[in-house]
BALOBA-1460 file (C-alpha; in Angstrom, 3 decimals):
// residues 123
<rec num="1" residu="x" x="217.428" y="180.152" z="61.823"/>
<rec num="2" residu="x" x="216.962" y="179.077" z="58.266"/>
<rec num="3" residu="x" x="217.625" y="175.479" z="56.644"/>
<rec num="4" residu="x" x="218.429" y="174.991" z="52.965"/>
<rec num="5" residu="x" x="218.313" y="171.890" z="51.723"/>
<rec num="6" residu="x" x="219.909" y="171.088" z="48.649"/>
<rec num="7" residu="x" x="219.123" y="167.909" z="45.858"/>
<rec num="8" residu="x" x="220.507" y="167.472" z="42.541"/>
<rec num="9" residu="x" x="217.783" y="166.261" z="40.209"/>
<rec num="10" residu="x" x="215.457" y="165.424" z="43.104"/>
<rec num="11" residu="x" x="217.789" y="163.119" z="45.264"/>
<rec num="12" residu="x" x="219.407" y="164.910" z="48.292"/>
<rec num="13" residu="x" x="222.495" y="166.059" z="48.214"/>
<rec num="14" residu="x" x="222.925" y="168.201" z="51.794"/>
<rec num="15" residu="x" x="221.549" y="170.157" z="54.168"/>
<rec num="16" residu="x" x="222.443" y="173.453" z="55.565"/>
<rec num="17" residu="x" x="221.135" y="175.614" z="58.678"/>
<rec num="18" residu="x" x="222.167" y="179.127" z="59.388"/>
<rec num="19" residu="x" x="221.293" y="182.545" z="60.606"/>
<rec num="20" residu="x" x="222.032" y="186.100" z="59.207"/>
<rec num="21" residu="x" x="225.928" y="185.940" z="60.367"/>
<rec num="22" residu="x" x="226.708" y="182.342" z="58.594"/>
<rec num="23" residu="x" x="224.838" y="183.951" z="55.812"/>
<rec num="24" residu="x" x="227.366" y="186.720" z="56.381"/>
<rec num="25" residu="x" x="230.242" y="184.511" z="56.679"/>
<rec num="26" residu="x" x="229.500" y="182.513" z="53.379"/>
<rec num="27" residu="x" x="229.487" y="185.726" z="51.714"/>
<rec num="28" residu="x" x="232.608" y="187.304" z="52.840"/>
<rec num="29" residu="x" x="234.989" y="184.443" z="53.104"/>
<rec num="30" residu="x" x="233.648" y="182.736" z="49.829"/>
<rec num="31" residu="x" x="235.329" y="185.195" z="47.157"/>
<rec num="32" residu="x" x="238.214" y="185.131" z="49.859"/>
<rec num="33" residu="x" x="238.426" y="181.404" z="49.256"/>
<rec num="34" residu="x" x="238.119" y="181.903" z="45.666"/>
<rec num="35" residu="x" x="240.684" y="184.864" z="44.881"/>
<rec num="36" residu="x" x="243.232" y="182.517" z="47.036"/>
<rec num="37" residu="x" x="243.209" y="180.182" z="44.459"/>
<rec num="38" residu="x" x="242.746" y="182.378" z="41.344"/>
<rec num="39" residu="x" x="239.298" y="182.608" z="40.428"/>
<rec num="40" residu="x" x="236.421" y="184.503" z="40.527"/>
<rec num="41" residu="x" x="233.812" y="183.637" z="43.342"/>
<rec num="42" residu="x" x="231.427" y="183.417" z="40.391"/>
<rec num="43" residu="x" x="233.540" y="180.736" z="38.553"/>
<rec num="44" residu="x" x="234.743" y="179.062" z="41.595"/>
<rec num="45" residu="x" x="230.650" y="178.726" z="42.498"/>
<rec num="46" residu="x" x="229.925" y="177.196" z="39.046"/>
<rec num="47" residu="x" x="232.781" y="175.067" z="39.136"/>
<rec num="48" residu="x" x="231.422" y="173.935" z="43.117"/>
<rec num="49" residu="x" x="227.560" y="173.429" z="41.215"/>
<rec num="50" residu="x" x="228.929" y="171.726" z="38.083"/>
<rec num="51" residu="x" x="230.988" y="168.453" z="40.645"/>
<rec num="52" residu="x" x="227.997" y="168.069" z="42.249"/>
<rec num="53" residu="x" x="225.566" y="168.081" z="39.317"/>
<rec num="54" residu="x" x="228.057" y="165.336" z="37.976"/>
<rec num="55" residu="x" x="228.222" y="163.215" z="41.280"/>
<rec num="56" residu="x" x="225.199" y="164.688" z="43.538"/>
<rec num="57" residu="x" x="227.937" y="165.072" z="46.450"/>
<rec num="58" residu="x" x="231.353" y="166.936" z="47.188"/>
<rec num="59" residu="x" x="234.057" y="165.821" z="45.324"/>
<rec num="60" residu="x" x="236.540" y="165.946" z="47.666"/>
<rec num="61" residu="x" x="237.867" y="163.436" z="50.222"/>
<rec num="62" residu="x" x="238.723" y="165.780" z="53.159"/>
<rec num="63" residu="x" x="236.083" y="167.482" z="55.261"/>
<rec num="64" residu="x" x="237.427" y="170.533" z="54.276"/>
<rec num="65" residu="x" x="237.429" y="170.616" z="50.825"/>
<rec num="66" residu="x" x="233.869" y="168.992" z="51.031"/>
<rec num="67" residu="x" x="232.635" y="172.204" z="53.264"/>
<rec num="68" residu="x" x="234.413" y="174.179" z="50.667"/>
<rec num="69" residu="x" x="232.573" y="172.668" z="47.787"/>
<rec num="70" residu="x" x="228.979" y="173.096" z="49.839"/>
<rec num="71" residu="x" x="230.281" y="176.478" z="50.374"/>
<rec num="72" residu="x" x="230.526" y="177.462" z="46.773"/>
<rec num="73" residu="x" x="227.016" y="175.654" z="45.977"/>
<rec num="74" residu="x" x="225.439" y="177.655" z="48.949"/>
<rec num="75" residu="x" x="227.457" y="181.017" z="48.098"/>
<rec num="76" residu="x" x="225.281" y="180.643" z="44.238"/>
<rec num="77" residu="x" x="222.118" y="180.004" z="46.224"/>
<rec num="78" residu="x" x="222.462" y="183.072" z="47.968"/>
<rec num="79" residu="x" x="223.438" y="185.226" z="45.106"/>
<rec num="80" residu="x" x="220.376" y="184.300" z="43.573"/>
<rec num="81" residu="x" x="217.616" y="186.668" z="42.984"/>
<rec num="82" residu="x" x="214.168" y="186.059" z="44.651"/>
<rec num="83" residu="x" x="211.402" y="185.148" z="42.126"/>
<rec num="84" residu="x" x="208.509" y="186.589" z="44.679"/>
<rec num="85" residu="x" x="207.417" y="190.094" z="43.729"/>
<rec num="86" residu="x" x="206.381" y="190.509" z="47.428"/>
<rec num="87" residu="x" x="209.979" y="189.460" z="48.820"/>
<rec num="88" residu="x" x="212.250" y="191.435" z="46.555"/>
<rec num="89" residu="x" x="216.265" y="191.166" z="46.614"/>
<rec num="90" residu="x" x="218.390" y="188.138" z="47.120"/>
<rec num="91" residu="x" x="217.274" y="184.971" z="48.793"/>
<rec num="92" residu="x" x="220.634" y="185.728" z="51.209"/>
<rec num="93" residu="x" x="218.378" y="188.441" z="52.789"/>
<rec num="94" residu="x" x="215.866" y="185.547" z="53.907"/>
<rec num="95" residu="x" x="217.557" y="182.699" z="54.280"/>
<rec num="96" residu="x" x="218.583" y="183.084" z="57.772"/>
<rec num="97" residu="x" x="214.372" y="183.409" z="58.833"/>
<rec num="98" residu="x" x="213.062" y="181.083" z="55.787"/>
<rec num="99" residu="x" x="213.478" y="177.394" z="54.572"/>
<rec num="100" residu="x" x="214.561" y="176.861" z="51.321"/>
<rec num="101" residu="x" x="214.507" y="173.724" z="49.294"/>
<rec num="102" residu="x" x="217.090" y="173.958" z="46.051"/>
<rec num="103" residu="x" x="216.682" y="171.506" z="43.180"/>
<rec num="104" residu="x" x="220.072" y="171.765" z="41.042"/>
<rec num="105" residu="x" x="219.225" y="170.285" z="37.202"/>
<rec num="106" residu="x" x="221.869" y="170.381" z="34.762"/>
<rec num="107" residu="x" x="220.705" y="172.982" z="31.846"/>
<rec num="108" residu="x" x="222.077" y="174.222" z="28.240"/>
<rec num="109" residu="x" x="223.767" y="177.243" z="29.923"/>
<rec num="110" residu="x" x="225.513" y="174.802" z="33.054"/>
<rec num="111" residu="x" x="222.473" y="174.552" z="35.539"/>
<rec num="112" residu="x" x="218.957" y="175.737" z="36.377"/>
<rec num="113" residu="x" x="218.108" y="176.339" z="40.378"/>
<rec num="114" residu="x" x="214.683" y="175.437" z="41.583"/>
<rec num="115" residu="x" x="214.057" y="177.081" z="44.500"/>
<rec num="116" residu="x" x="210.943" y="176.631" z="46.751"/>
<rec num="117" residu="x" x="210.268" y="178.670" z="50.122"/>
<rec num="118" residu="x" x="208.186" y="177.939" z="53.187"/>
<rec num="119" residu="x" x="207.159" y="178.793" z="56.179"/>
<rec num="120" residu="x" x="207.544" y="182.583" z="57.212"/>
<rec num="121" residu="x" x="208.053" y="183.590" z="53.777"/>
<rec num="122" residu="x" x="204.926" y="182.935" z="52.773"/>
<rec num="123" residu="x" x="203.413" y="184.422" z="55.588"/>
């Protein structure tokens, strides 16, 4: 089982902890989420990254719109390509064996992700 933990410039925002099926489960029922509402997974994502760049926590009051706002941060995180040459693909294909830390800094284009692995994937 994996853990990503998640700050917006540096101060902690949440923690996550899954294996390959709620990796799985983000991925499938995210854009499902998103399409119910009208928007793109992608834009949905952005808009879930761009609330908590501008508070550092979910915006919303009920538990479920809070998991659905983590959801969206976490569904970007996973889309996101792996900077390691020796671990190629998305860091969804890892994060259910590999810690992850995630930095979220606000950026010209919206955001910048910095994302930092240990333990088995640097093995």
């Amino acid at each position: 089982m994996g853990t990503i933990k998640v700050t917006v410039n540096g101060k902690p925002a949440f923690s996550w902890e899954g294996d390959e099926s709620a990796i799985r489960n983000i991925l499938e029922q995210f854009p499902v989420g998103a399409r119910g509402v009208g928007m793109t997974p992608r834009a949905l994502a952005d808009n879930c990254v761009g609330h908590f760049l501008r508070k550092g926590k979910p915006l919303a009051k009920d538990q479920v719109g809070q998991e659905m706002q983590m959801m969206g941060v976490l569904w970007h995180i996973l889309q996101a390509e792996s900077s390691n040459a020796e671990h190629p693909g998305k860091i969804a294909n890892y994060a259910g064996i590999v810690d992850f830390a995630v930095d979220l800094l606000p950026s010209p284009k919206g955001f910048s992700a910095n994302i930092t692995a240990s333990g088995r994937f640097d093995s």
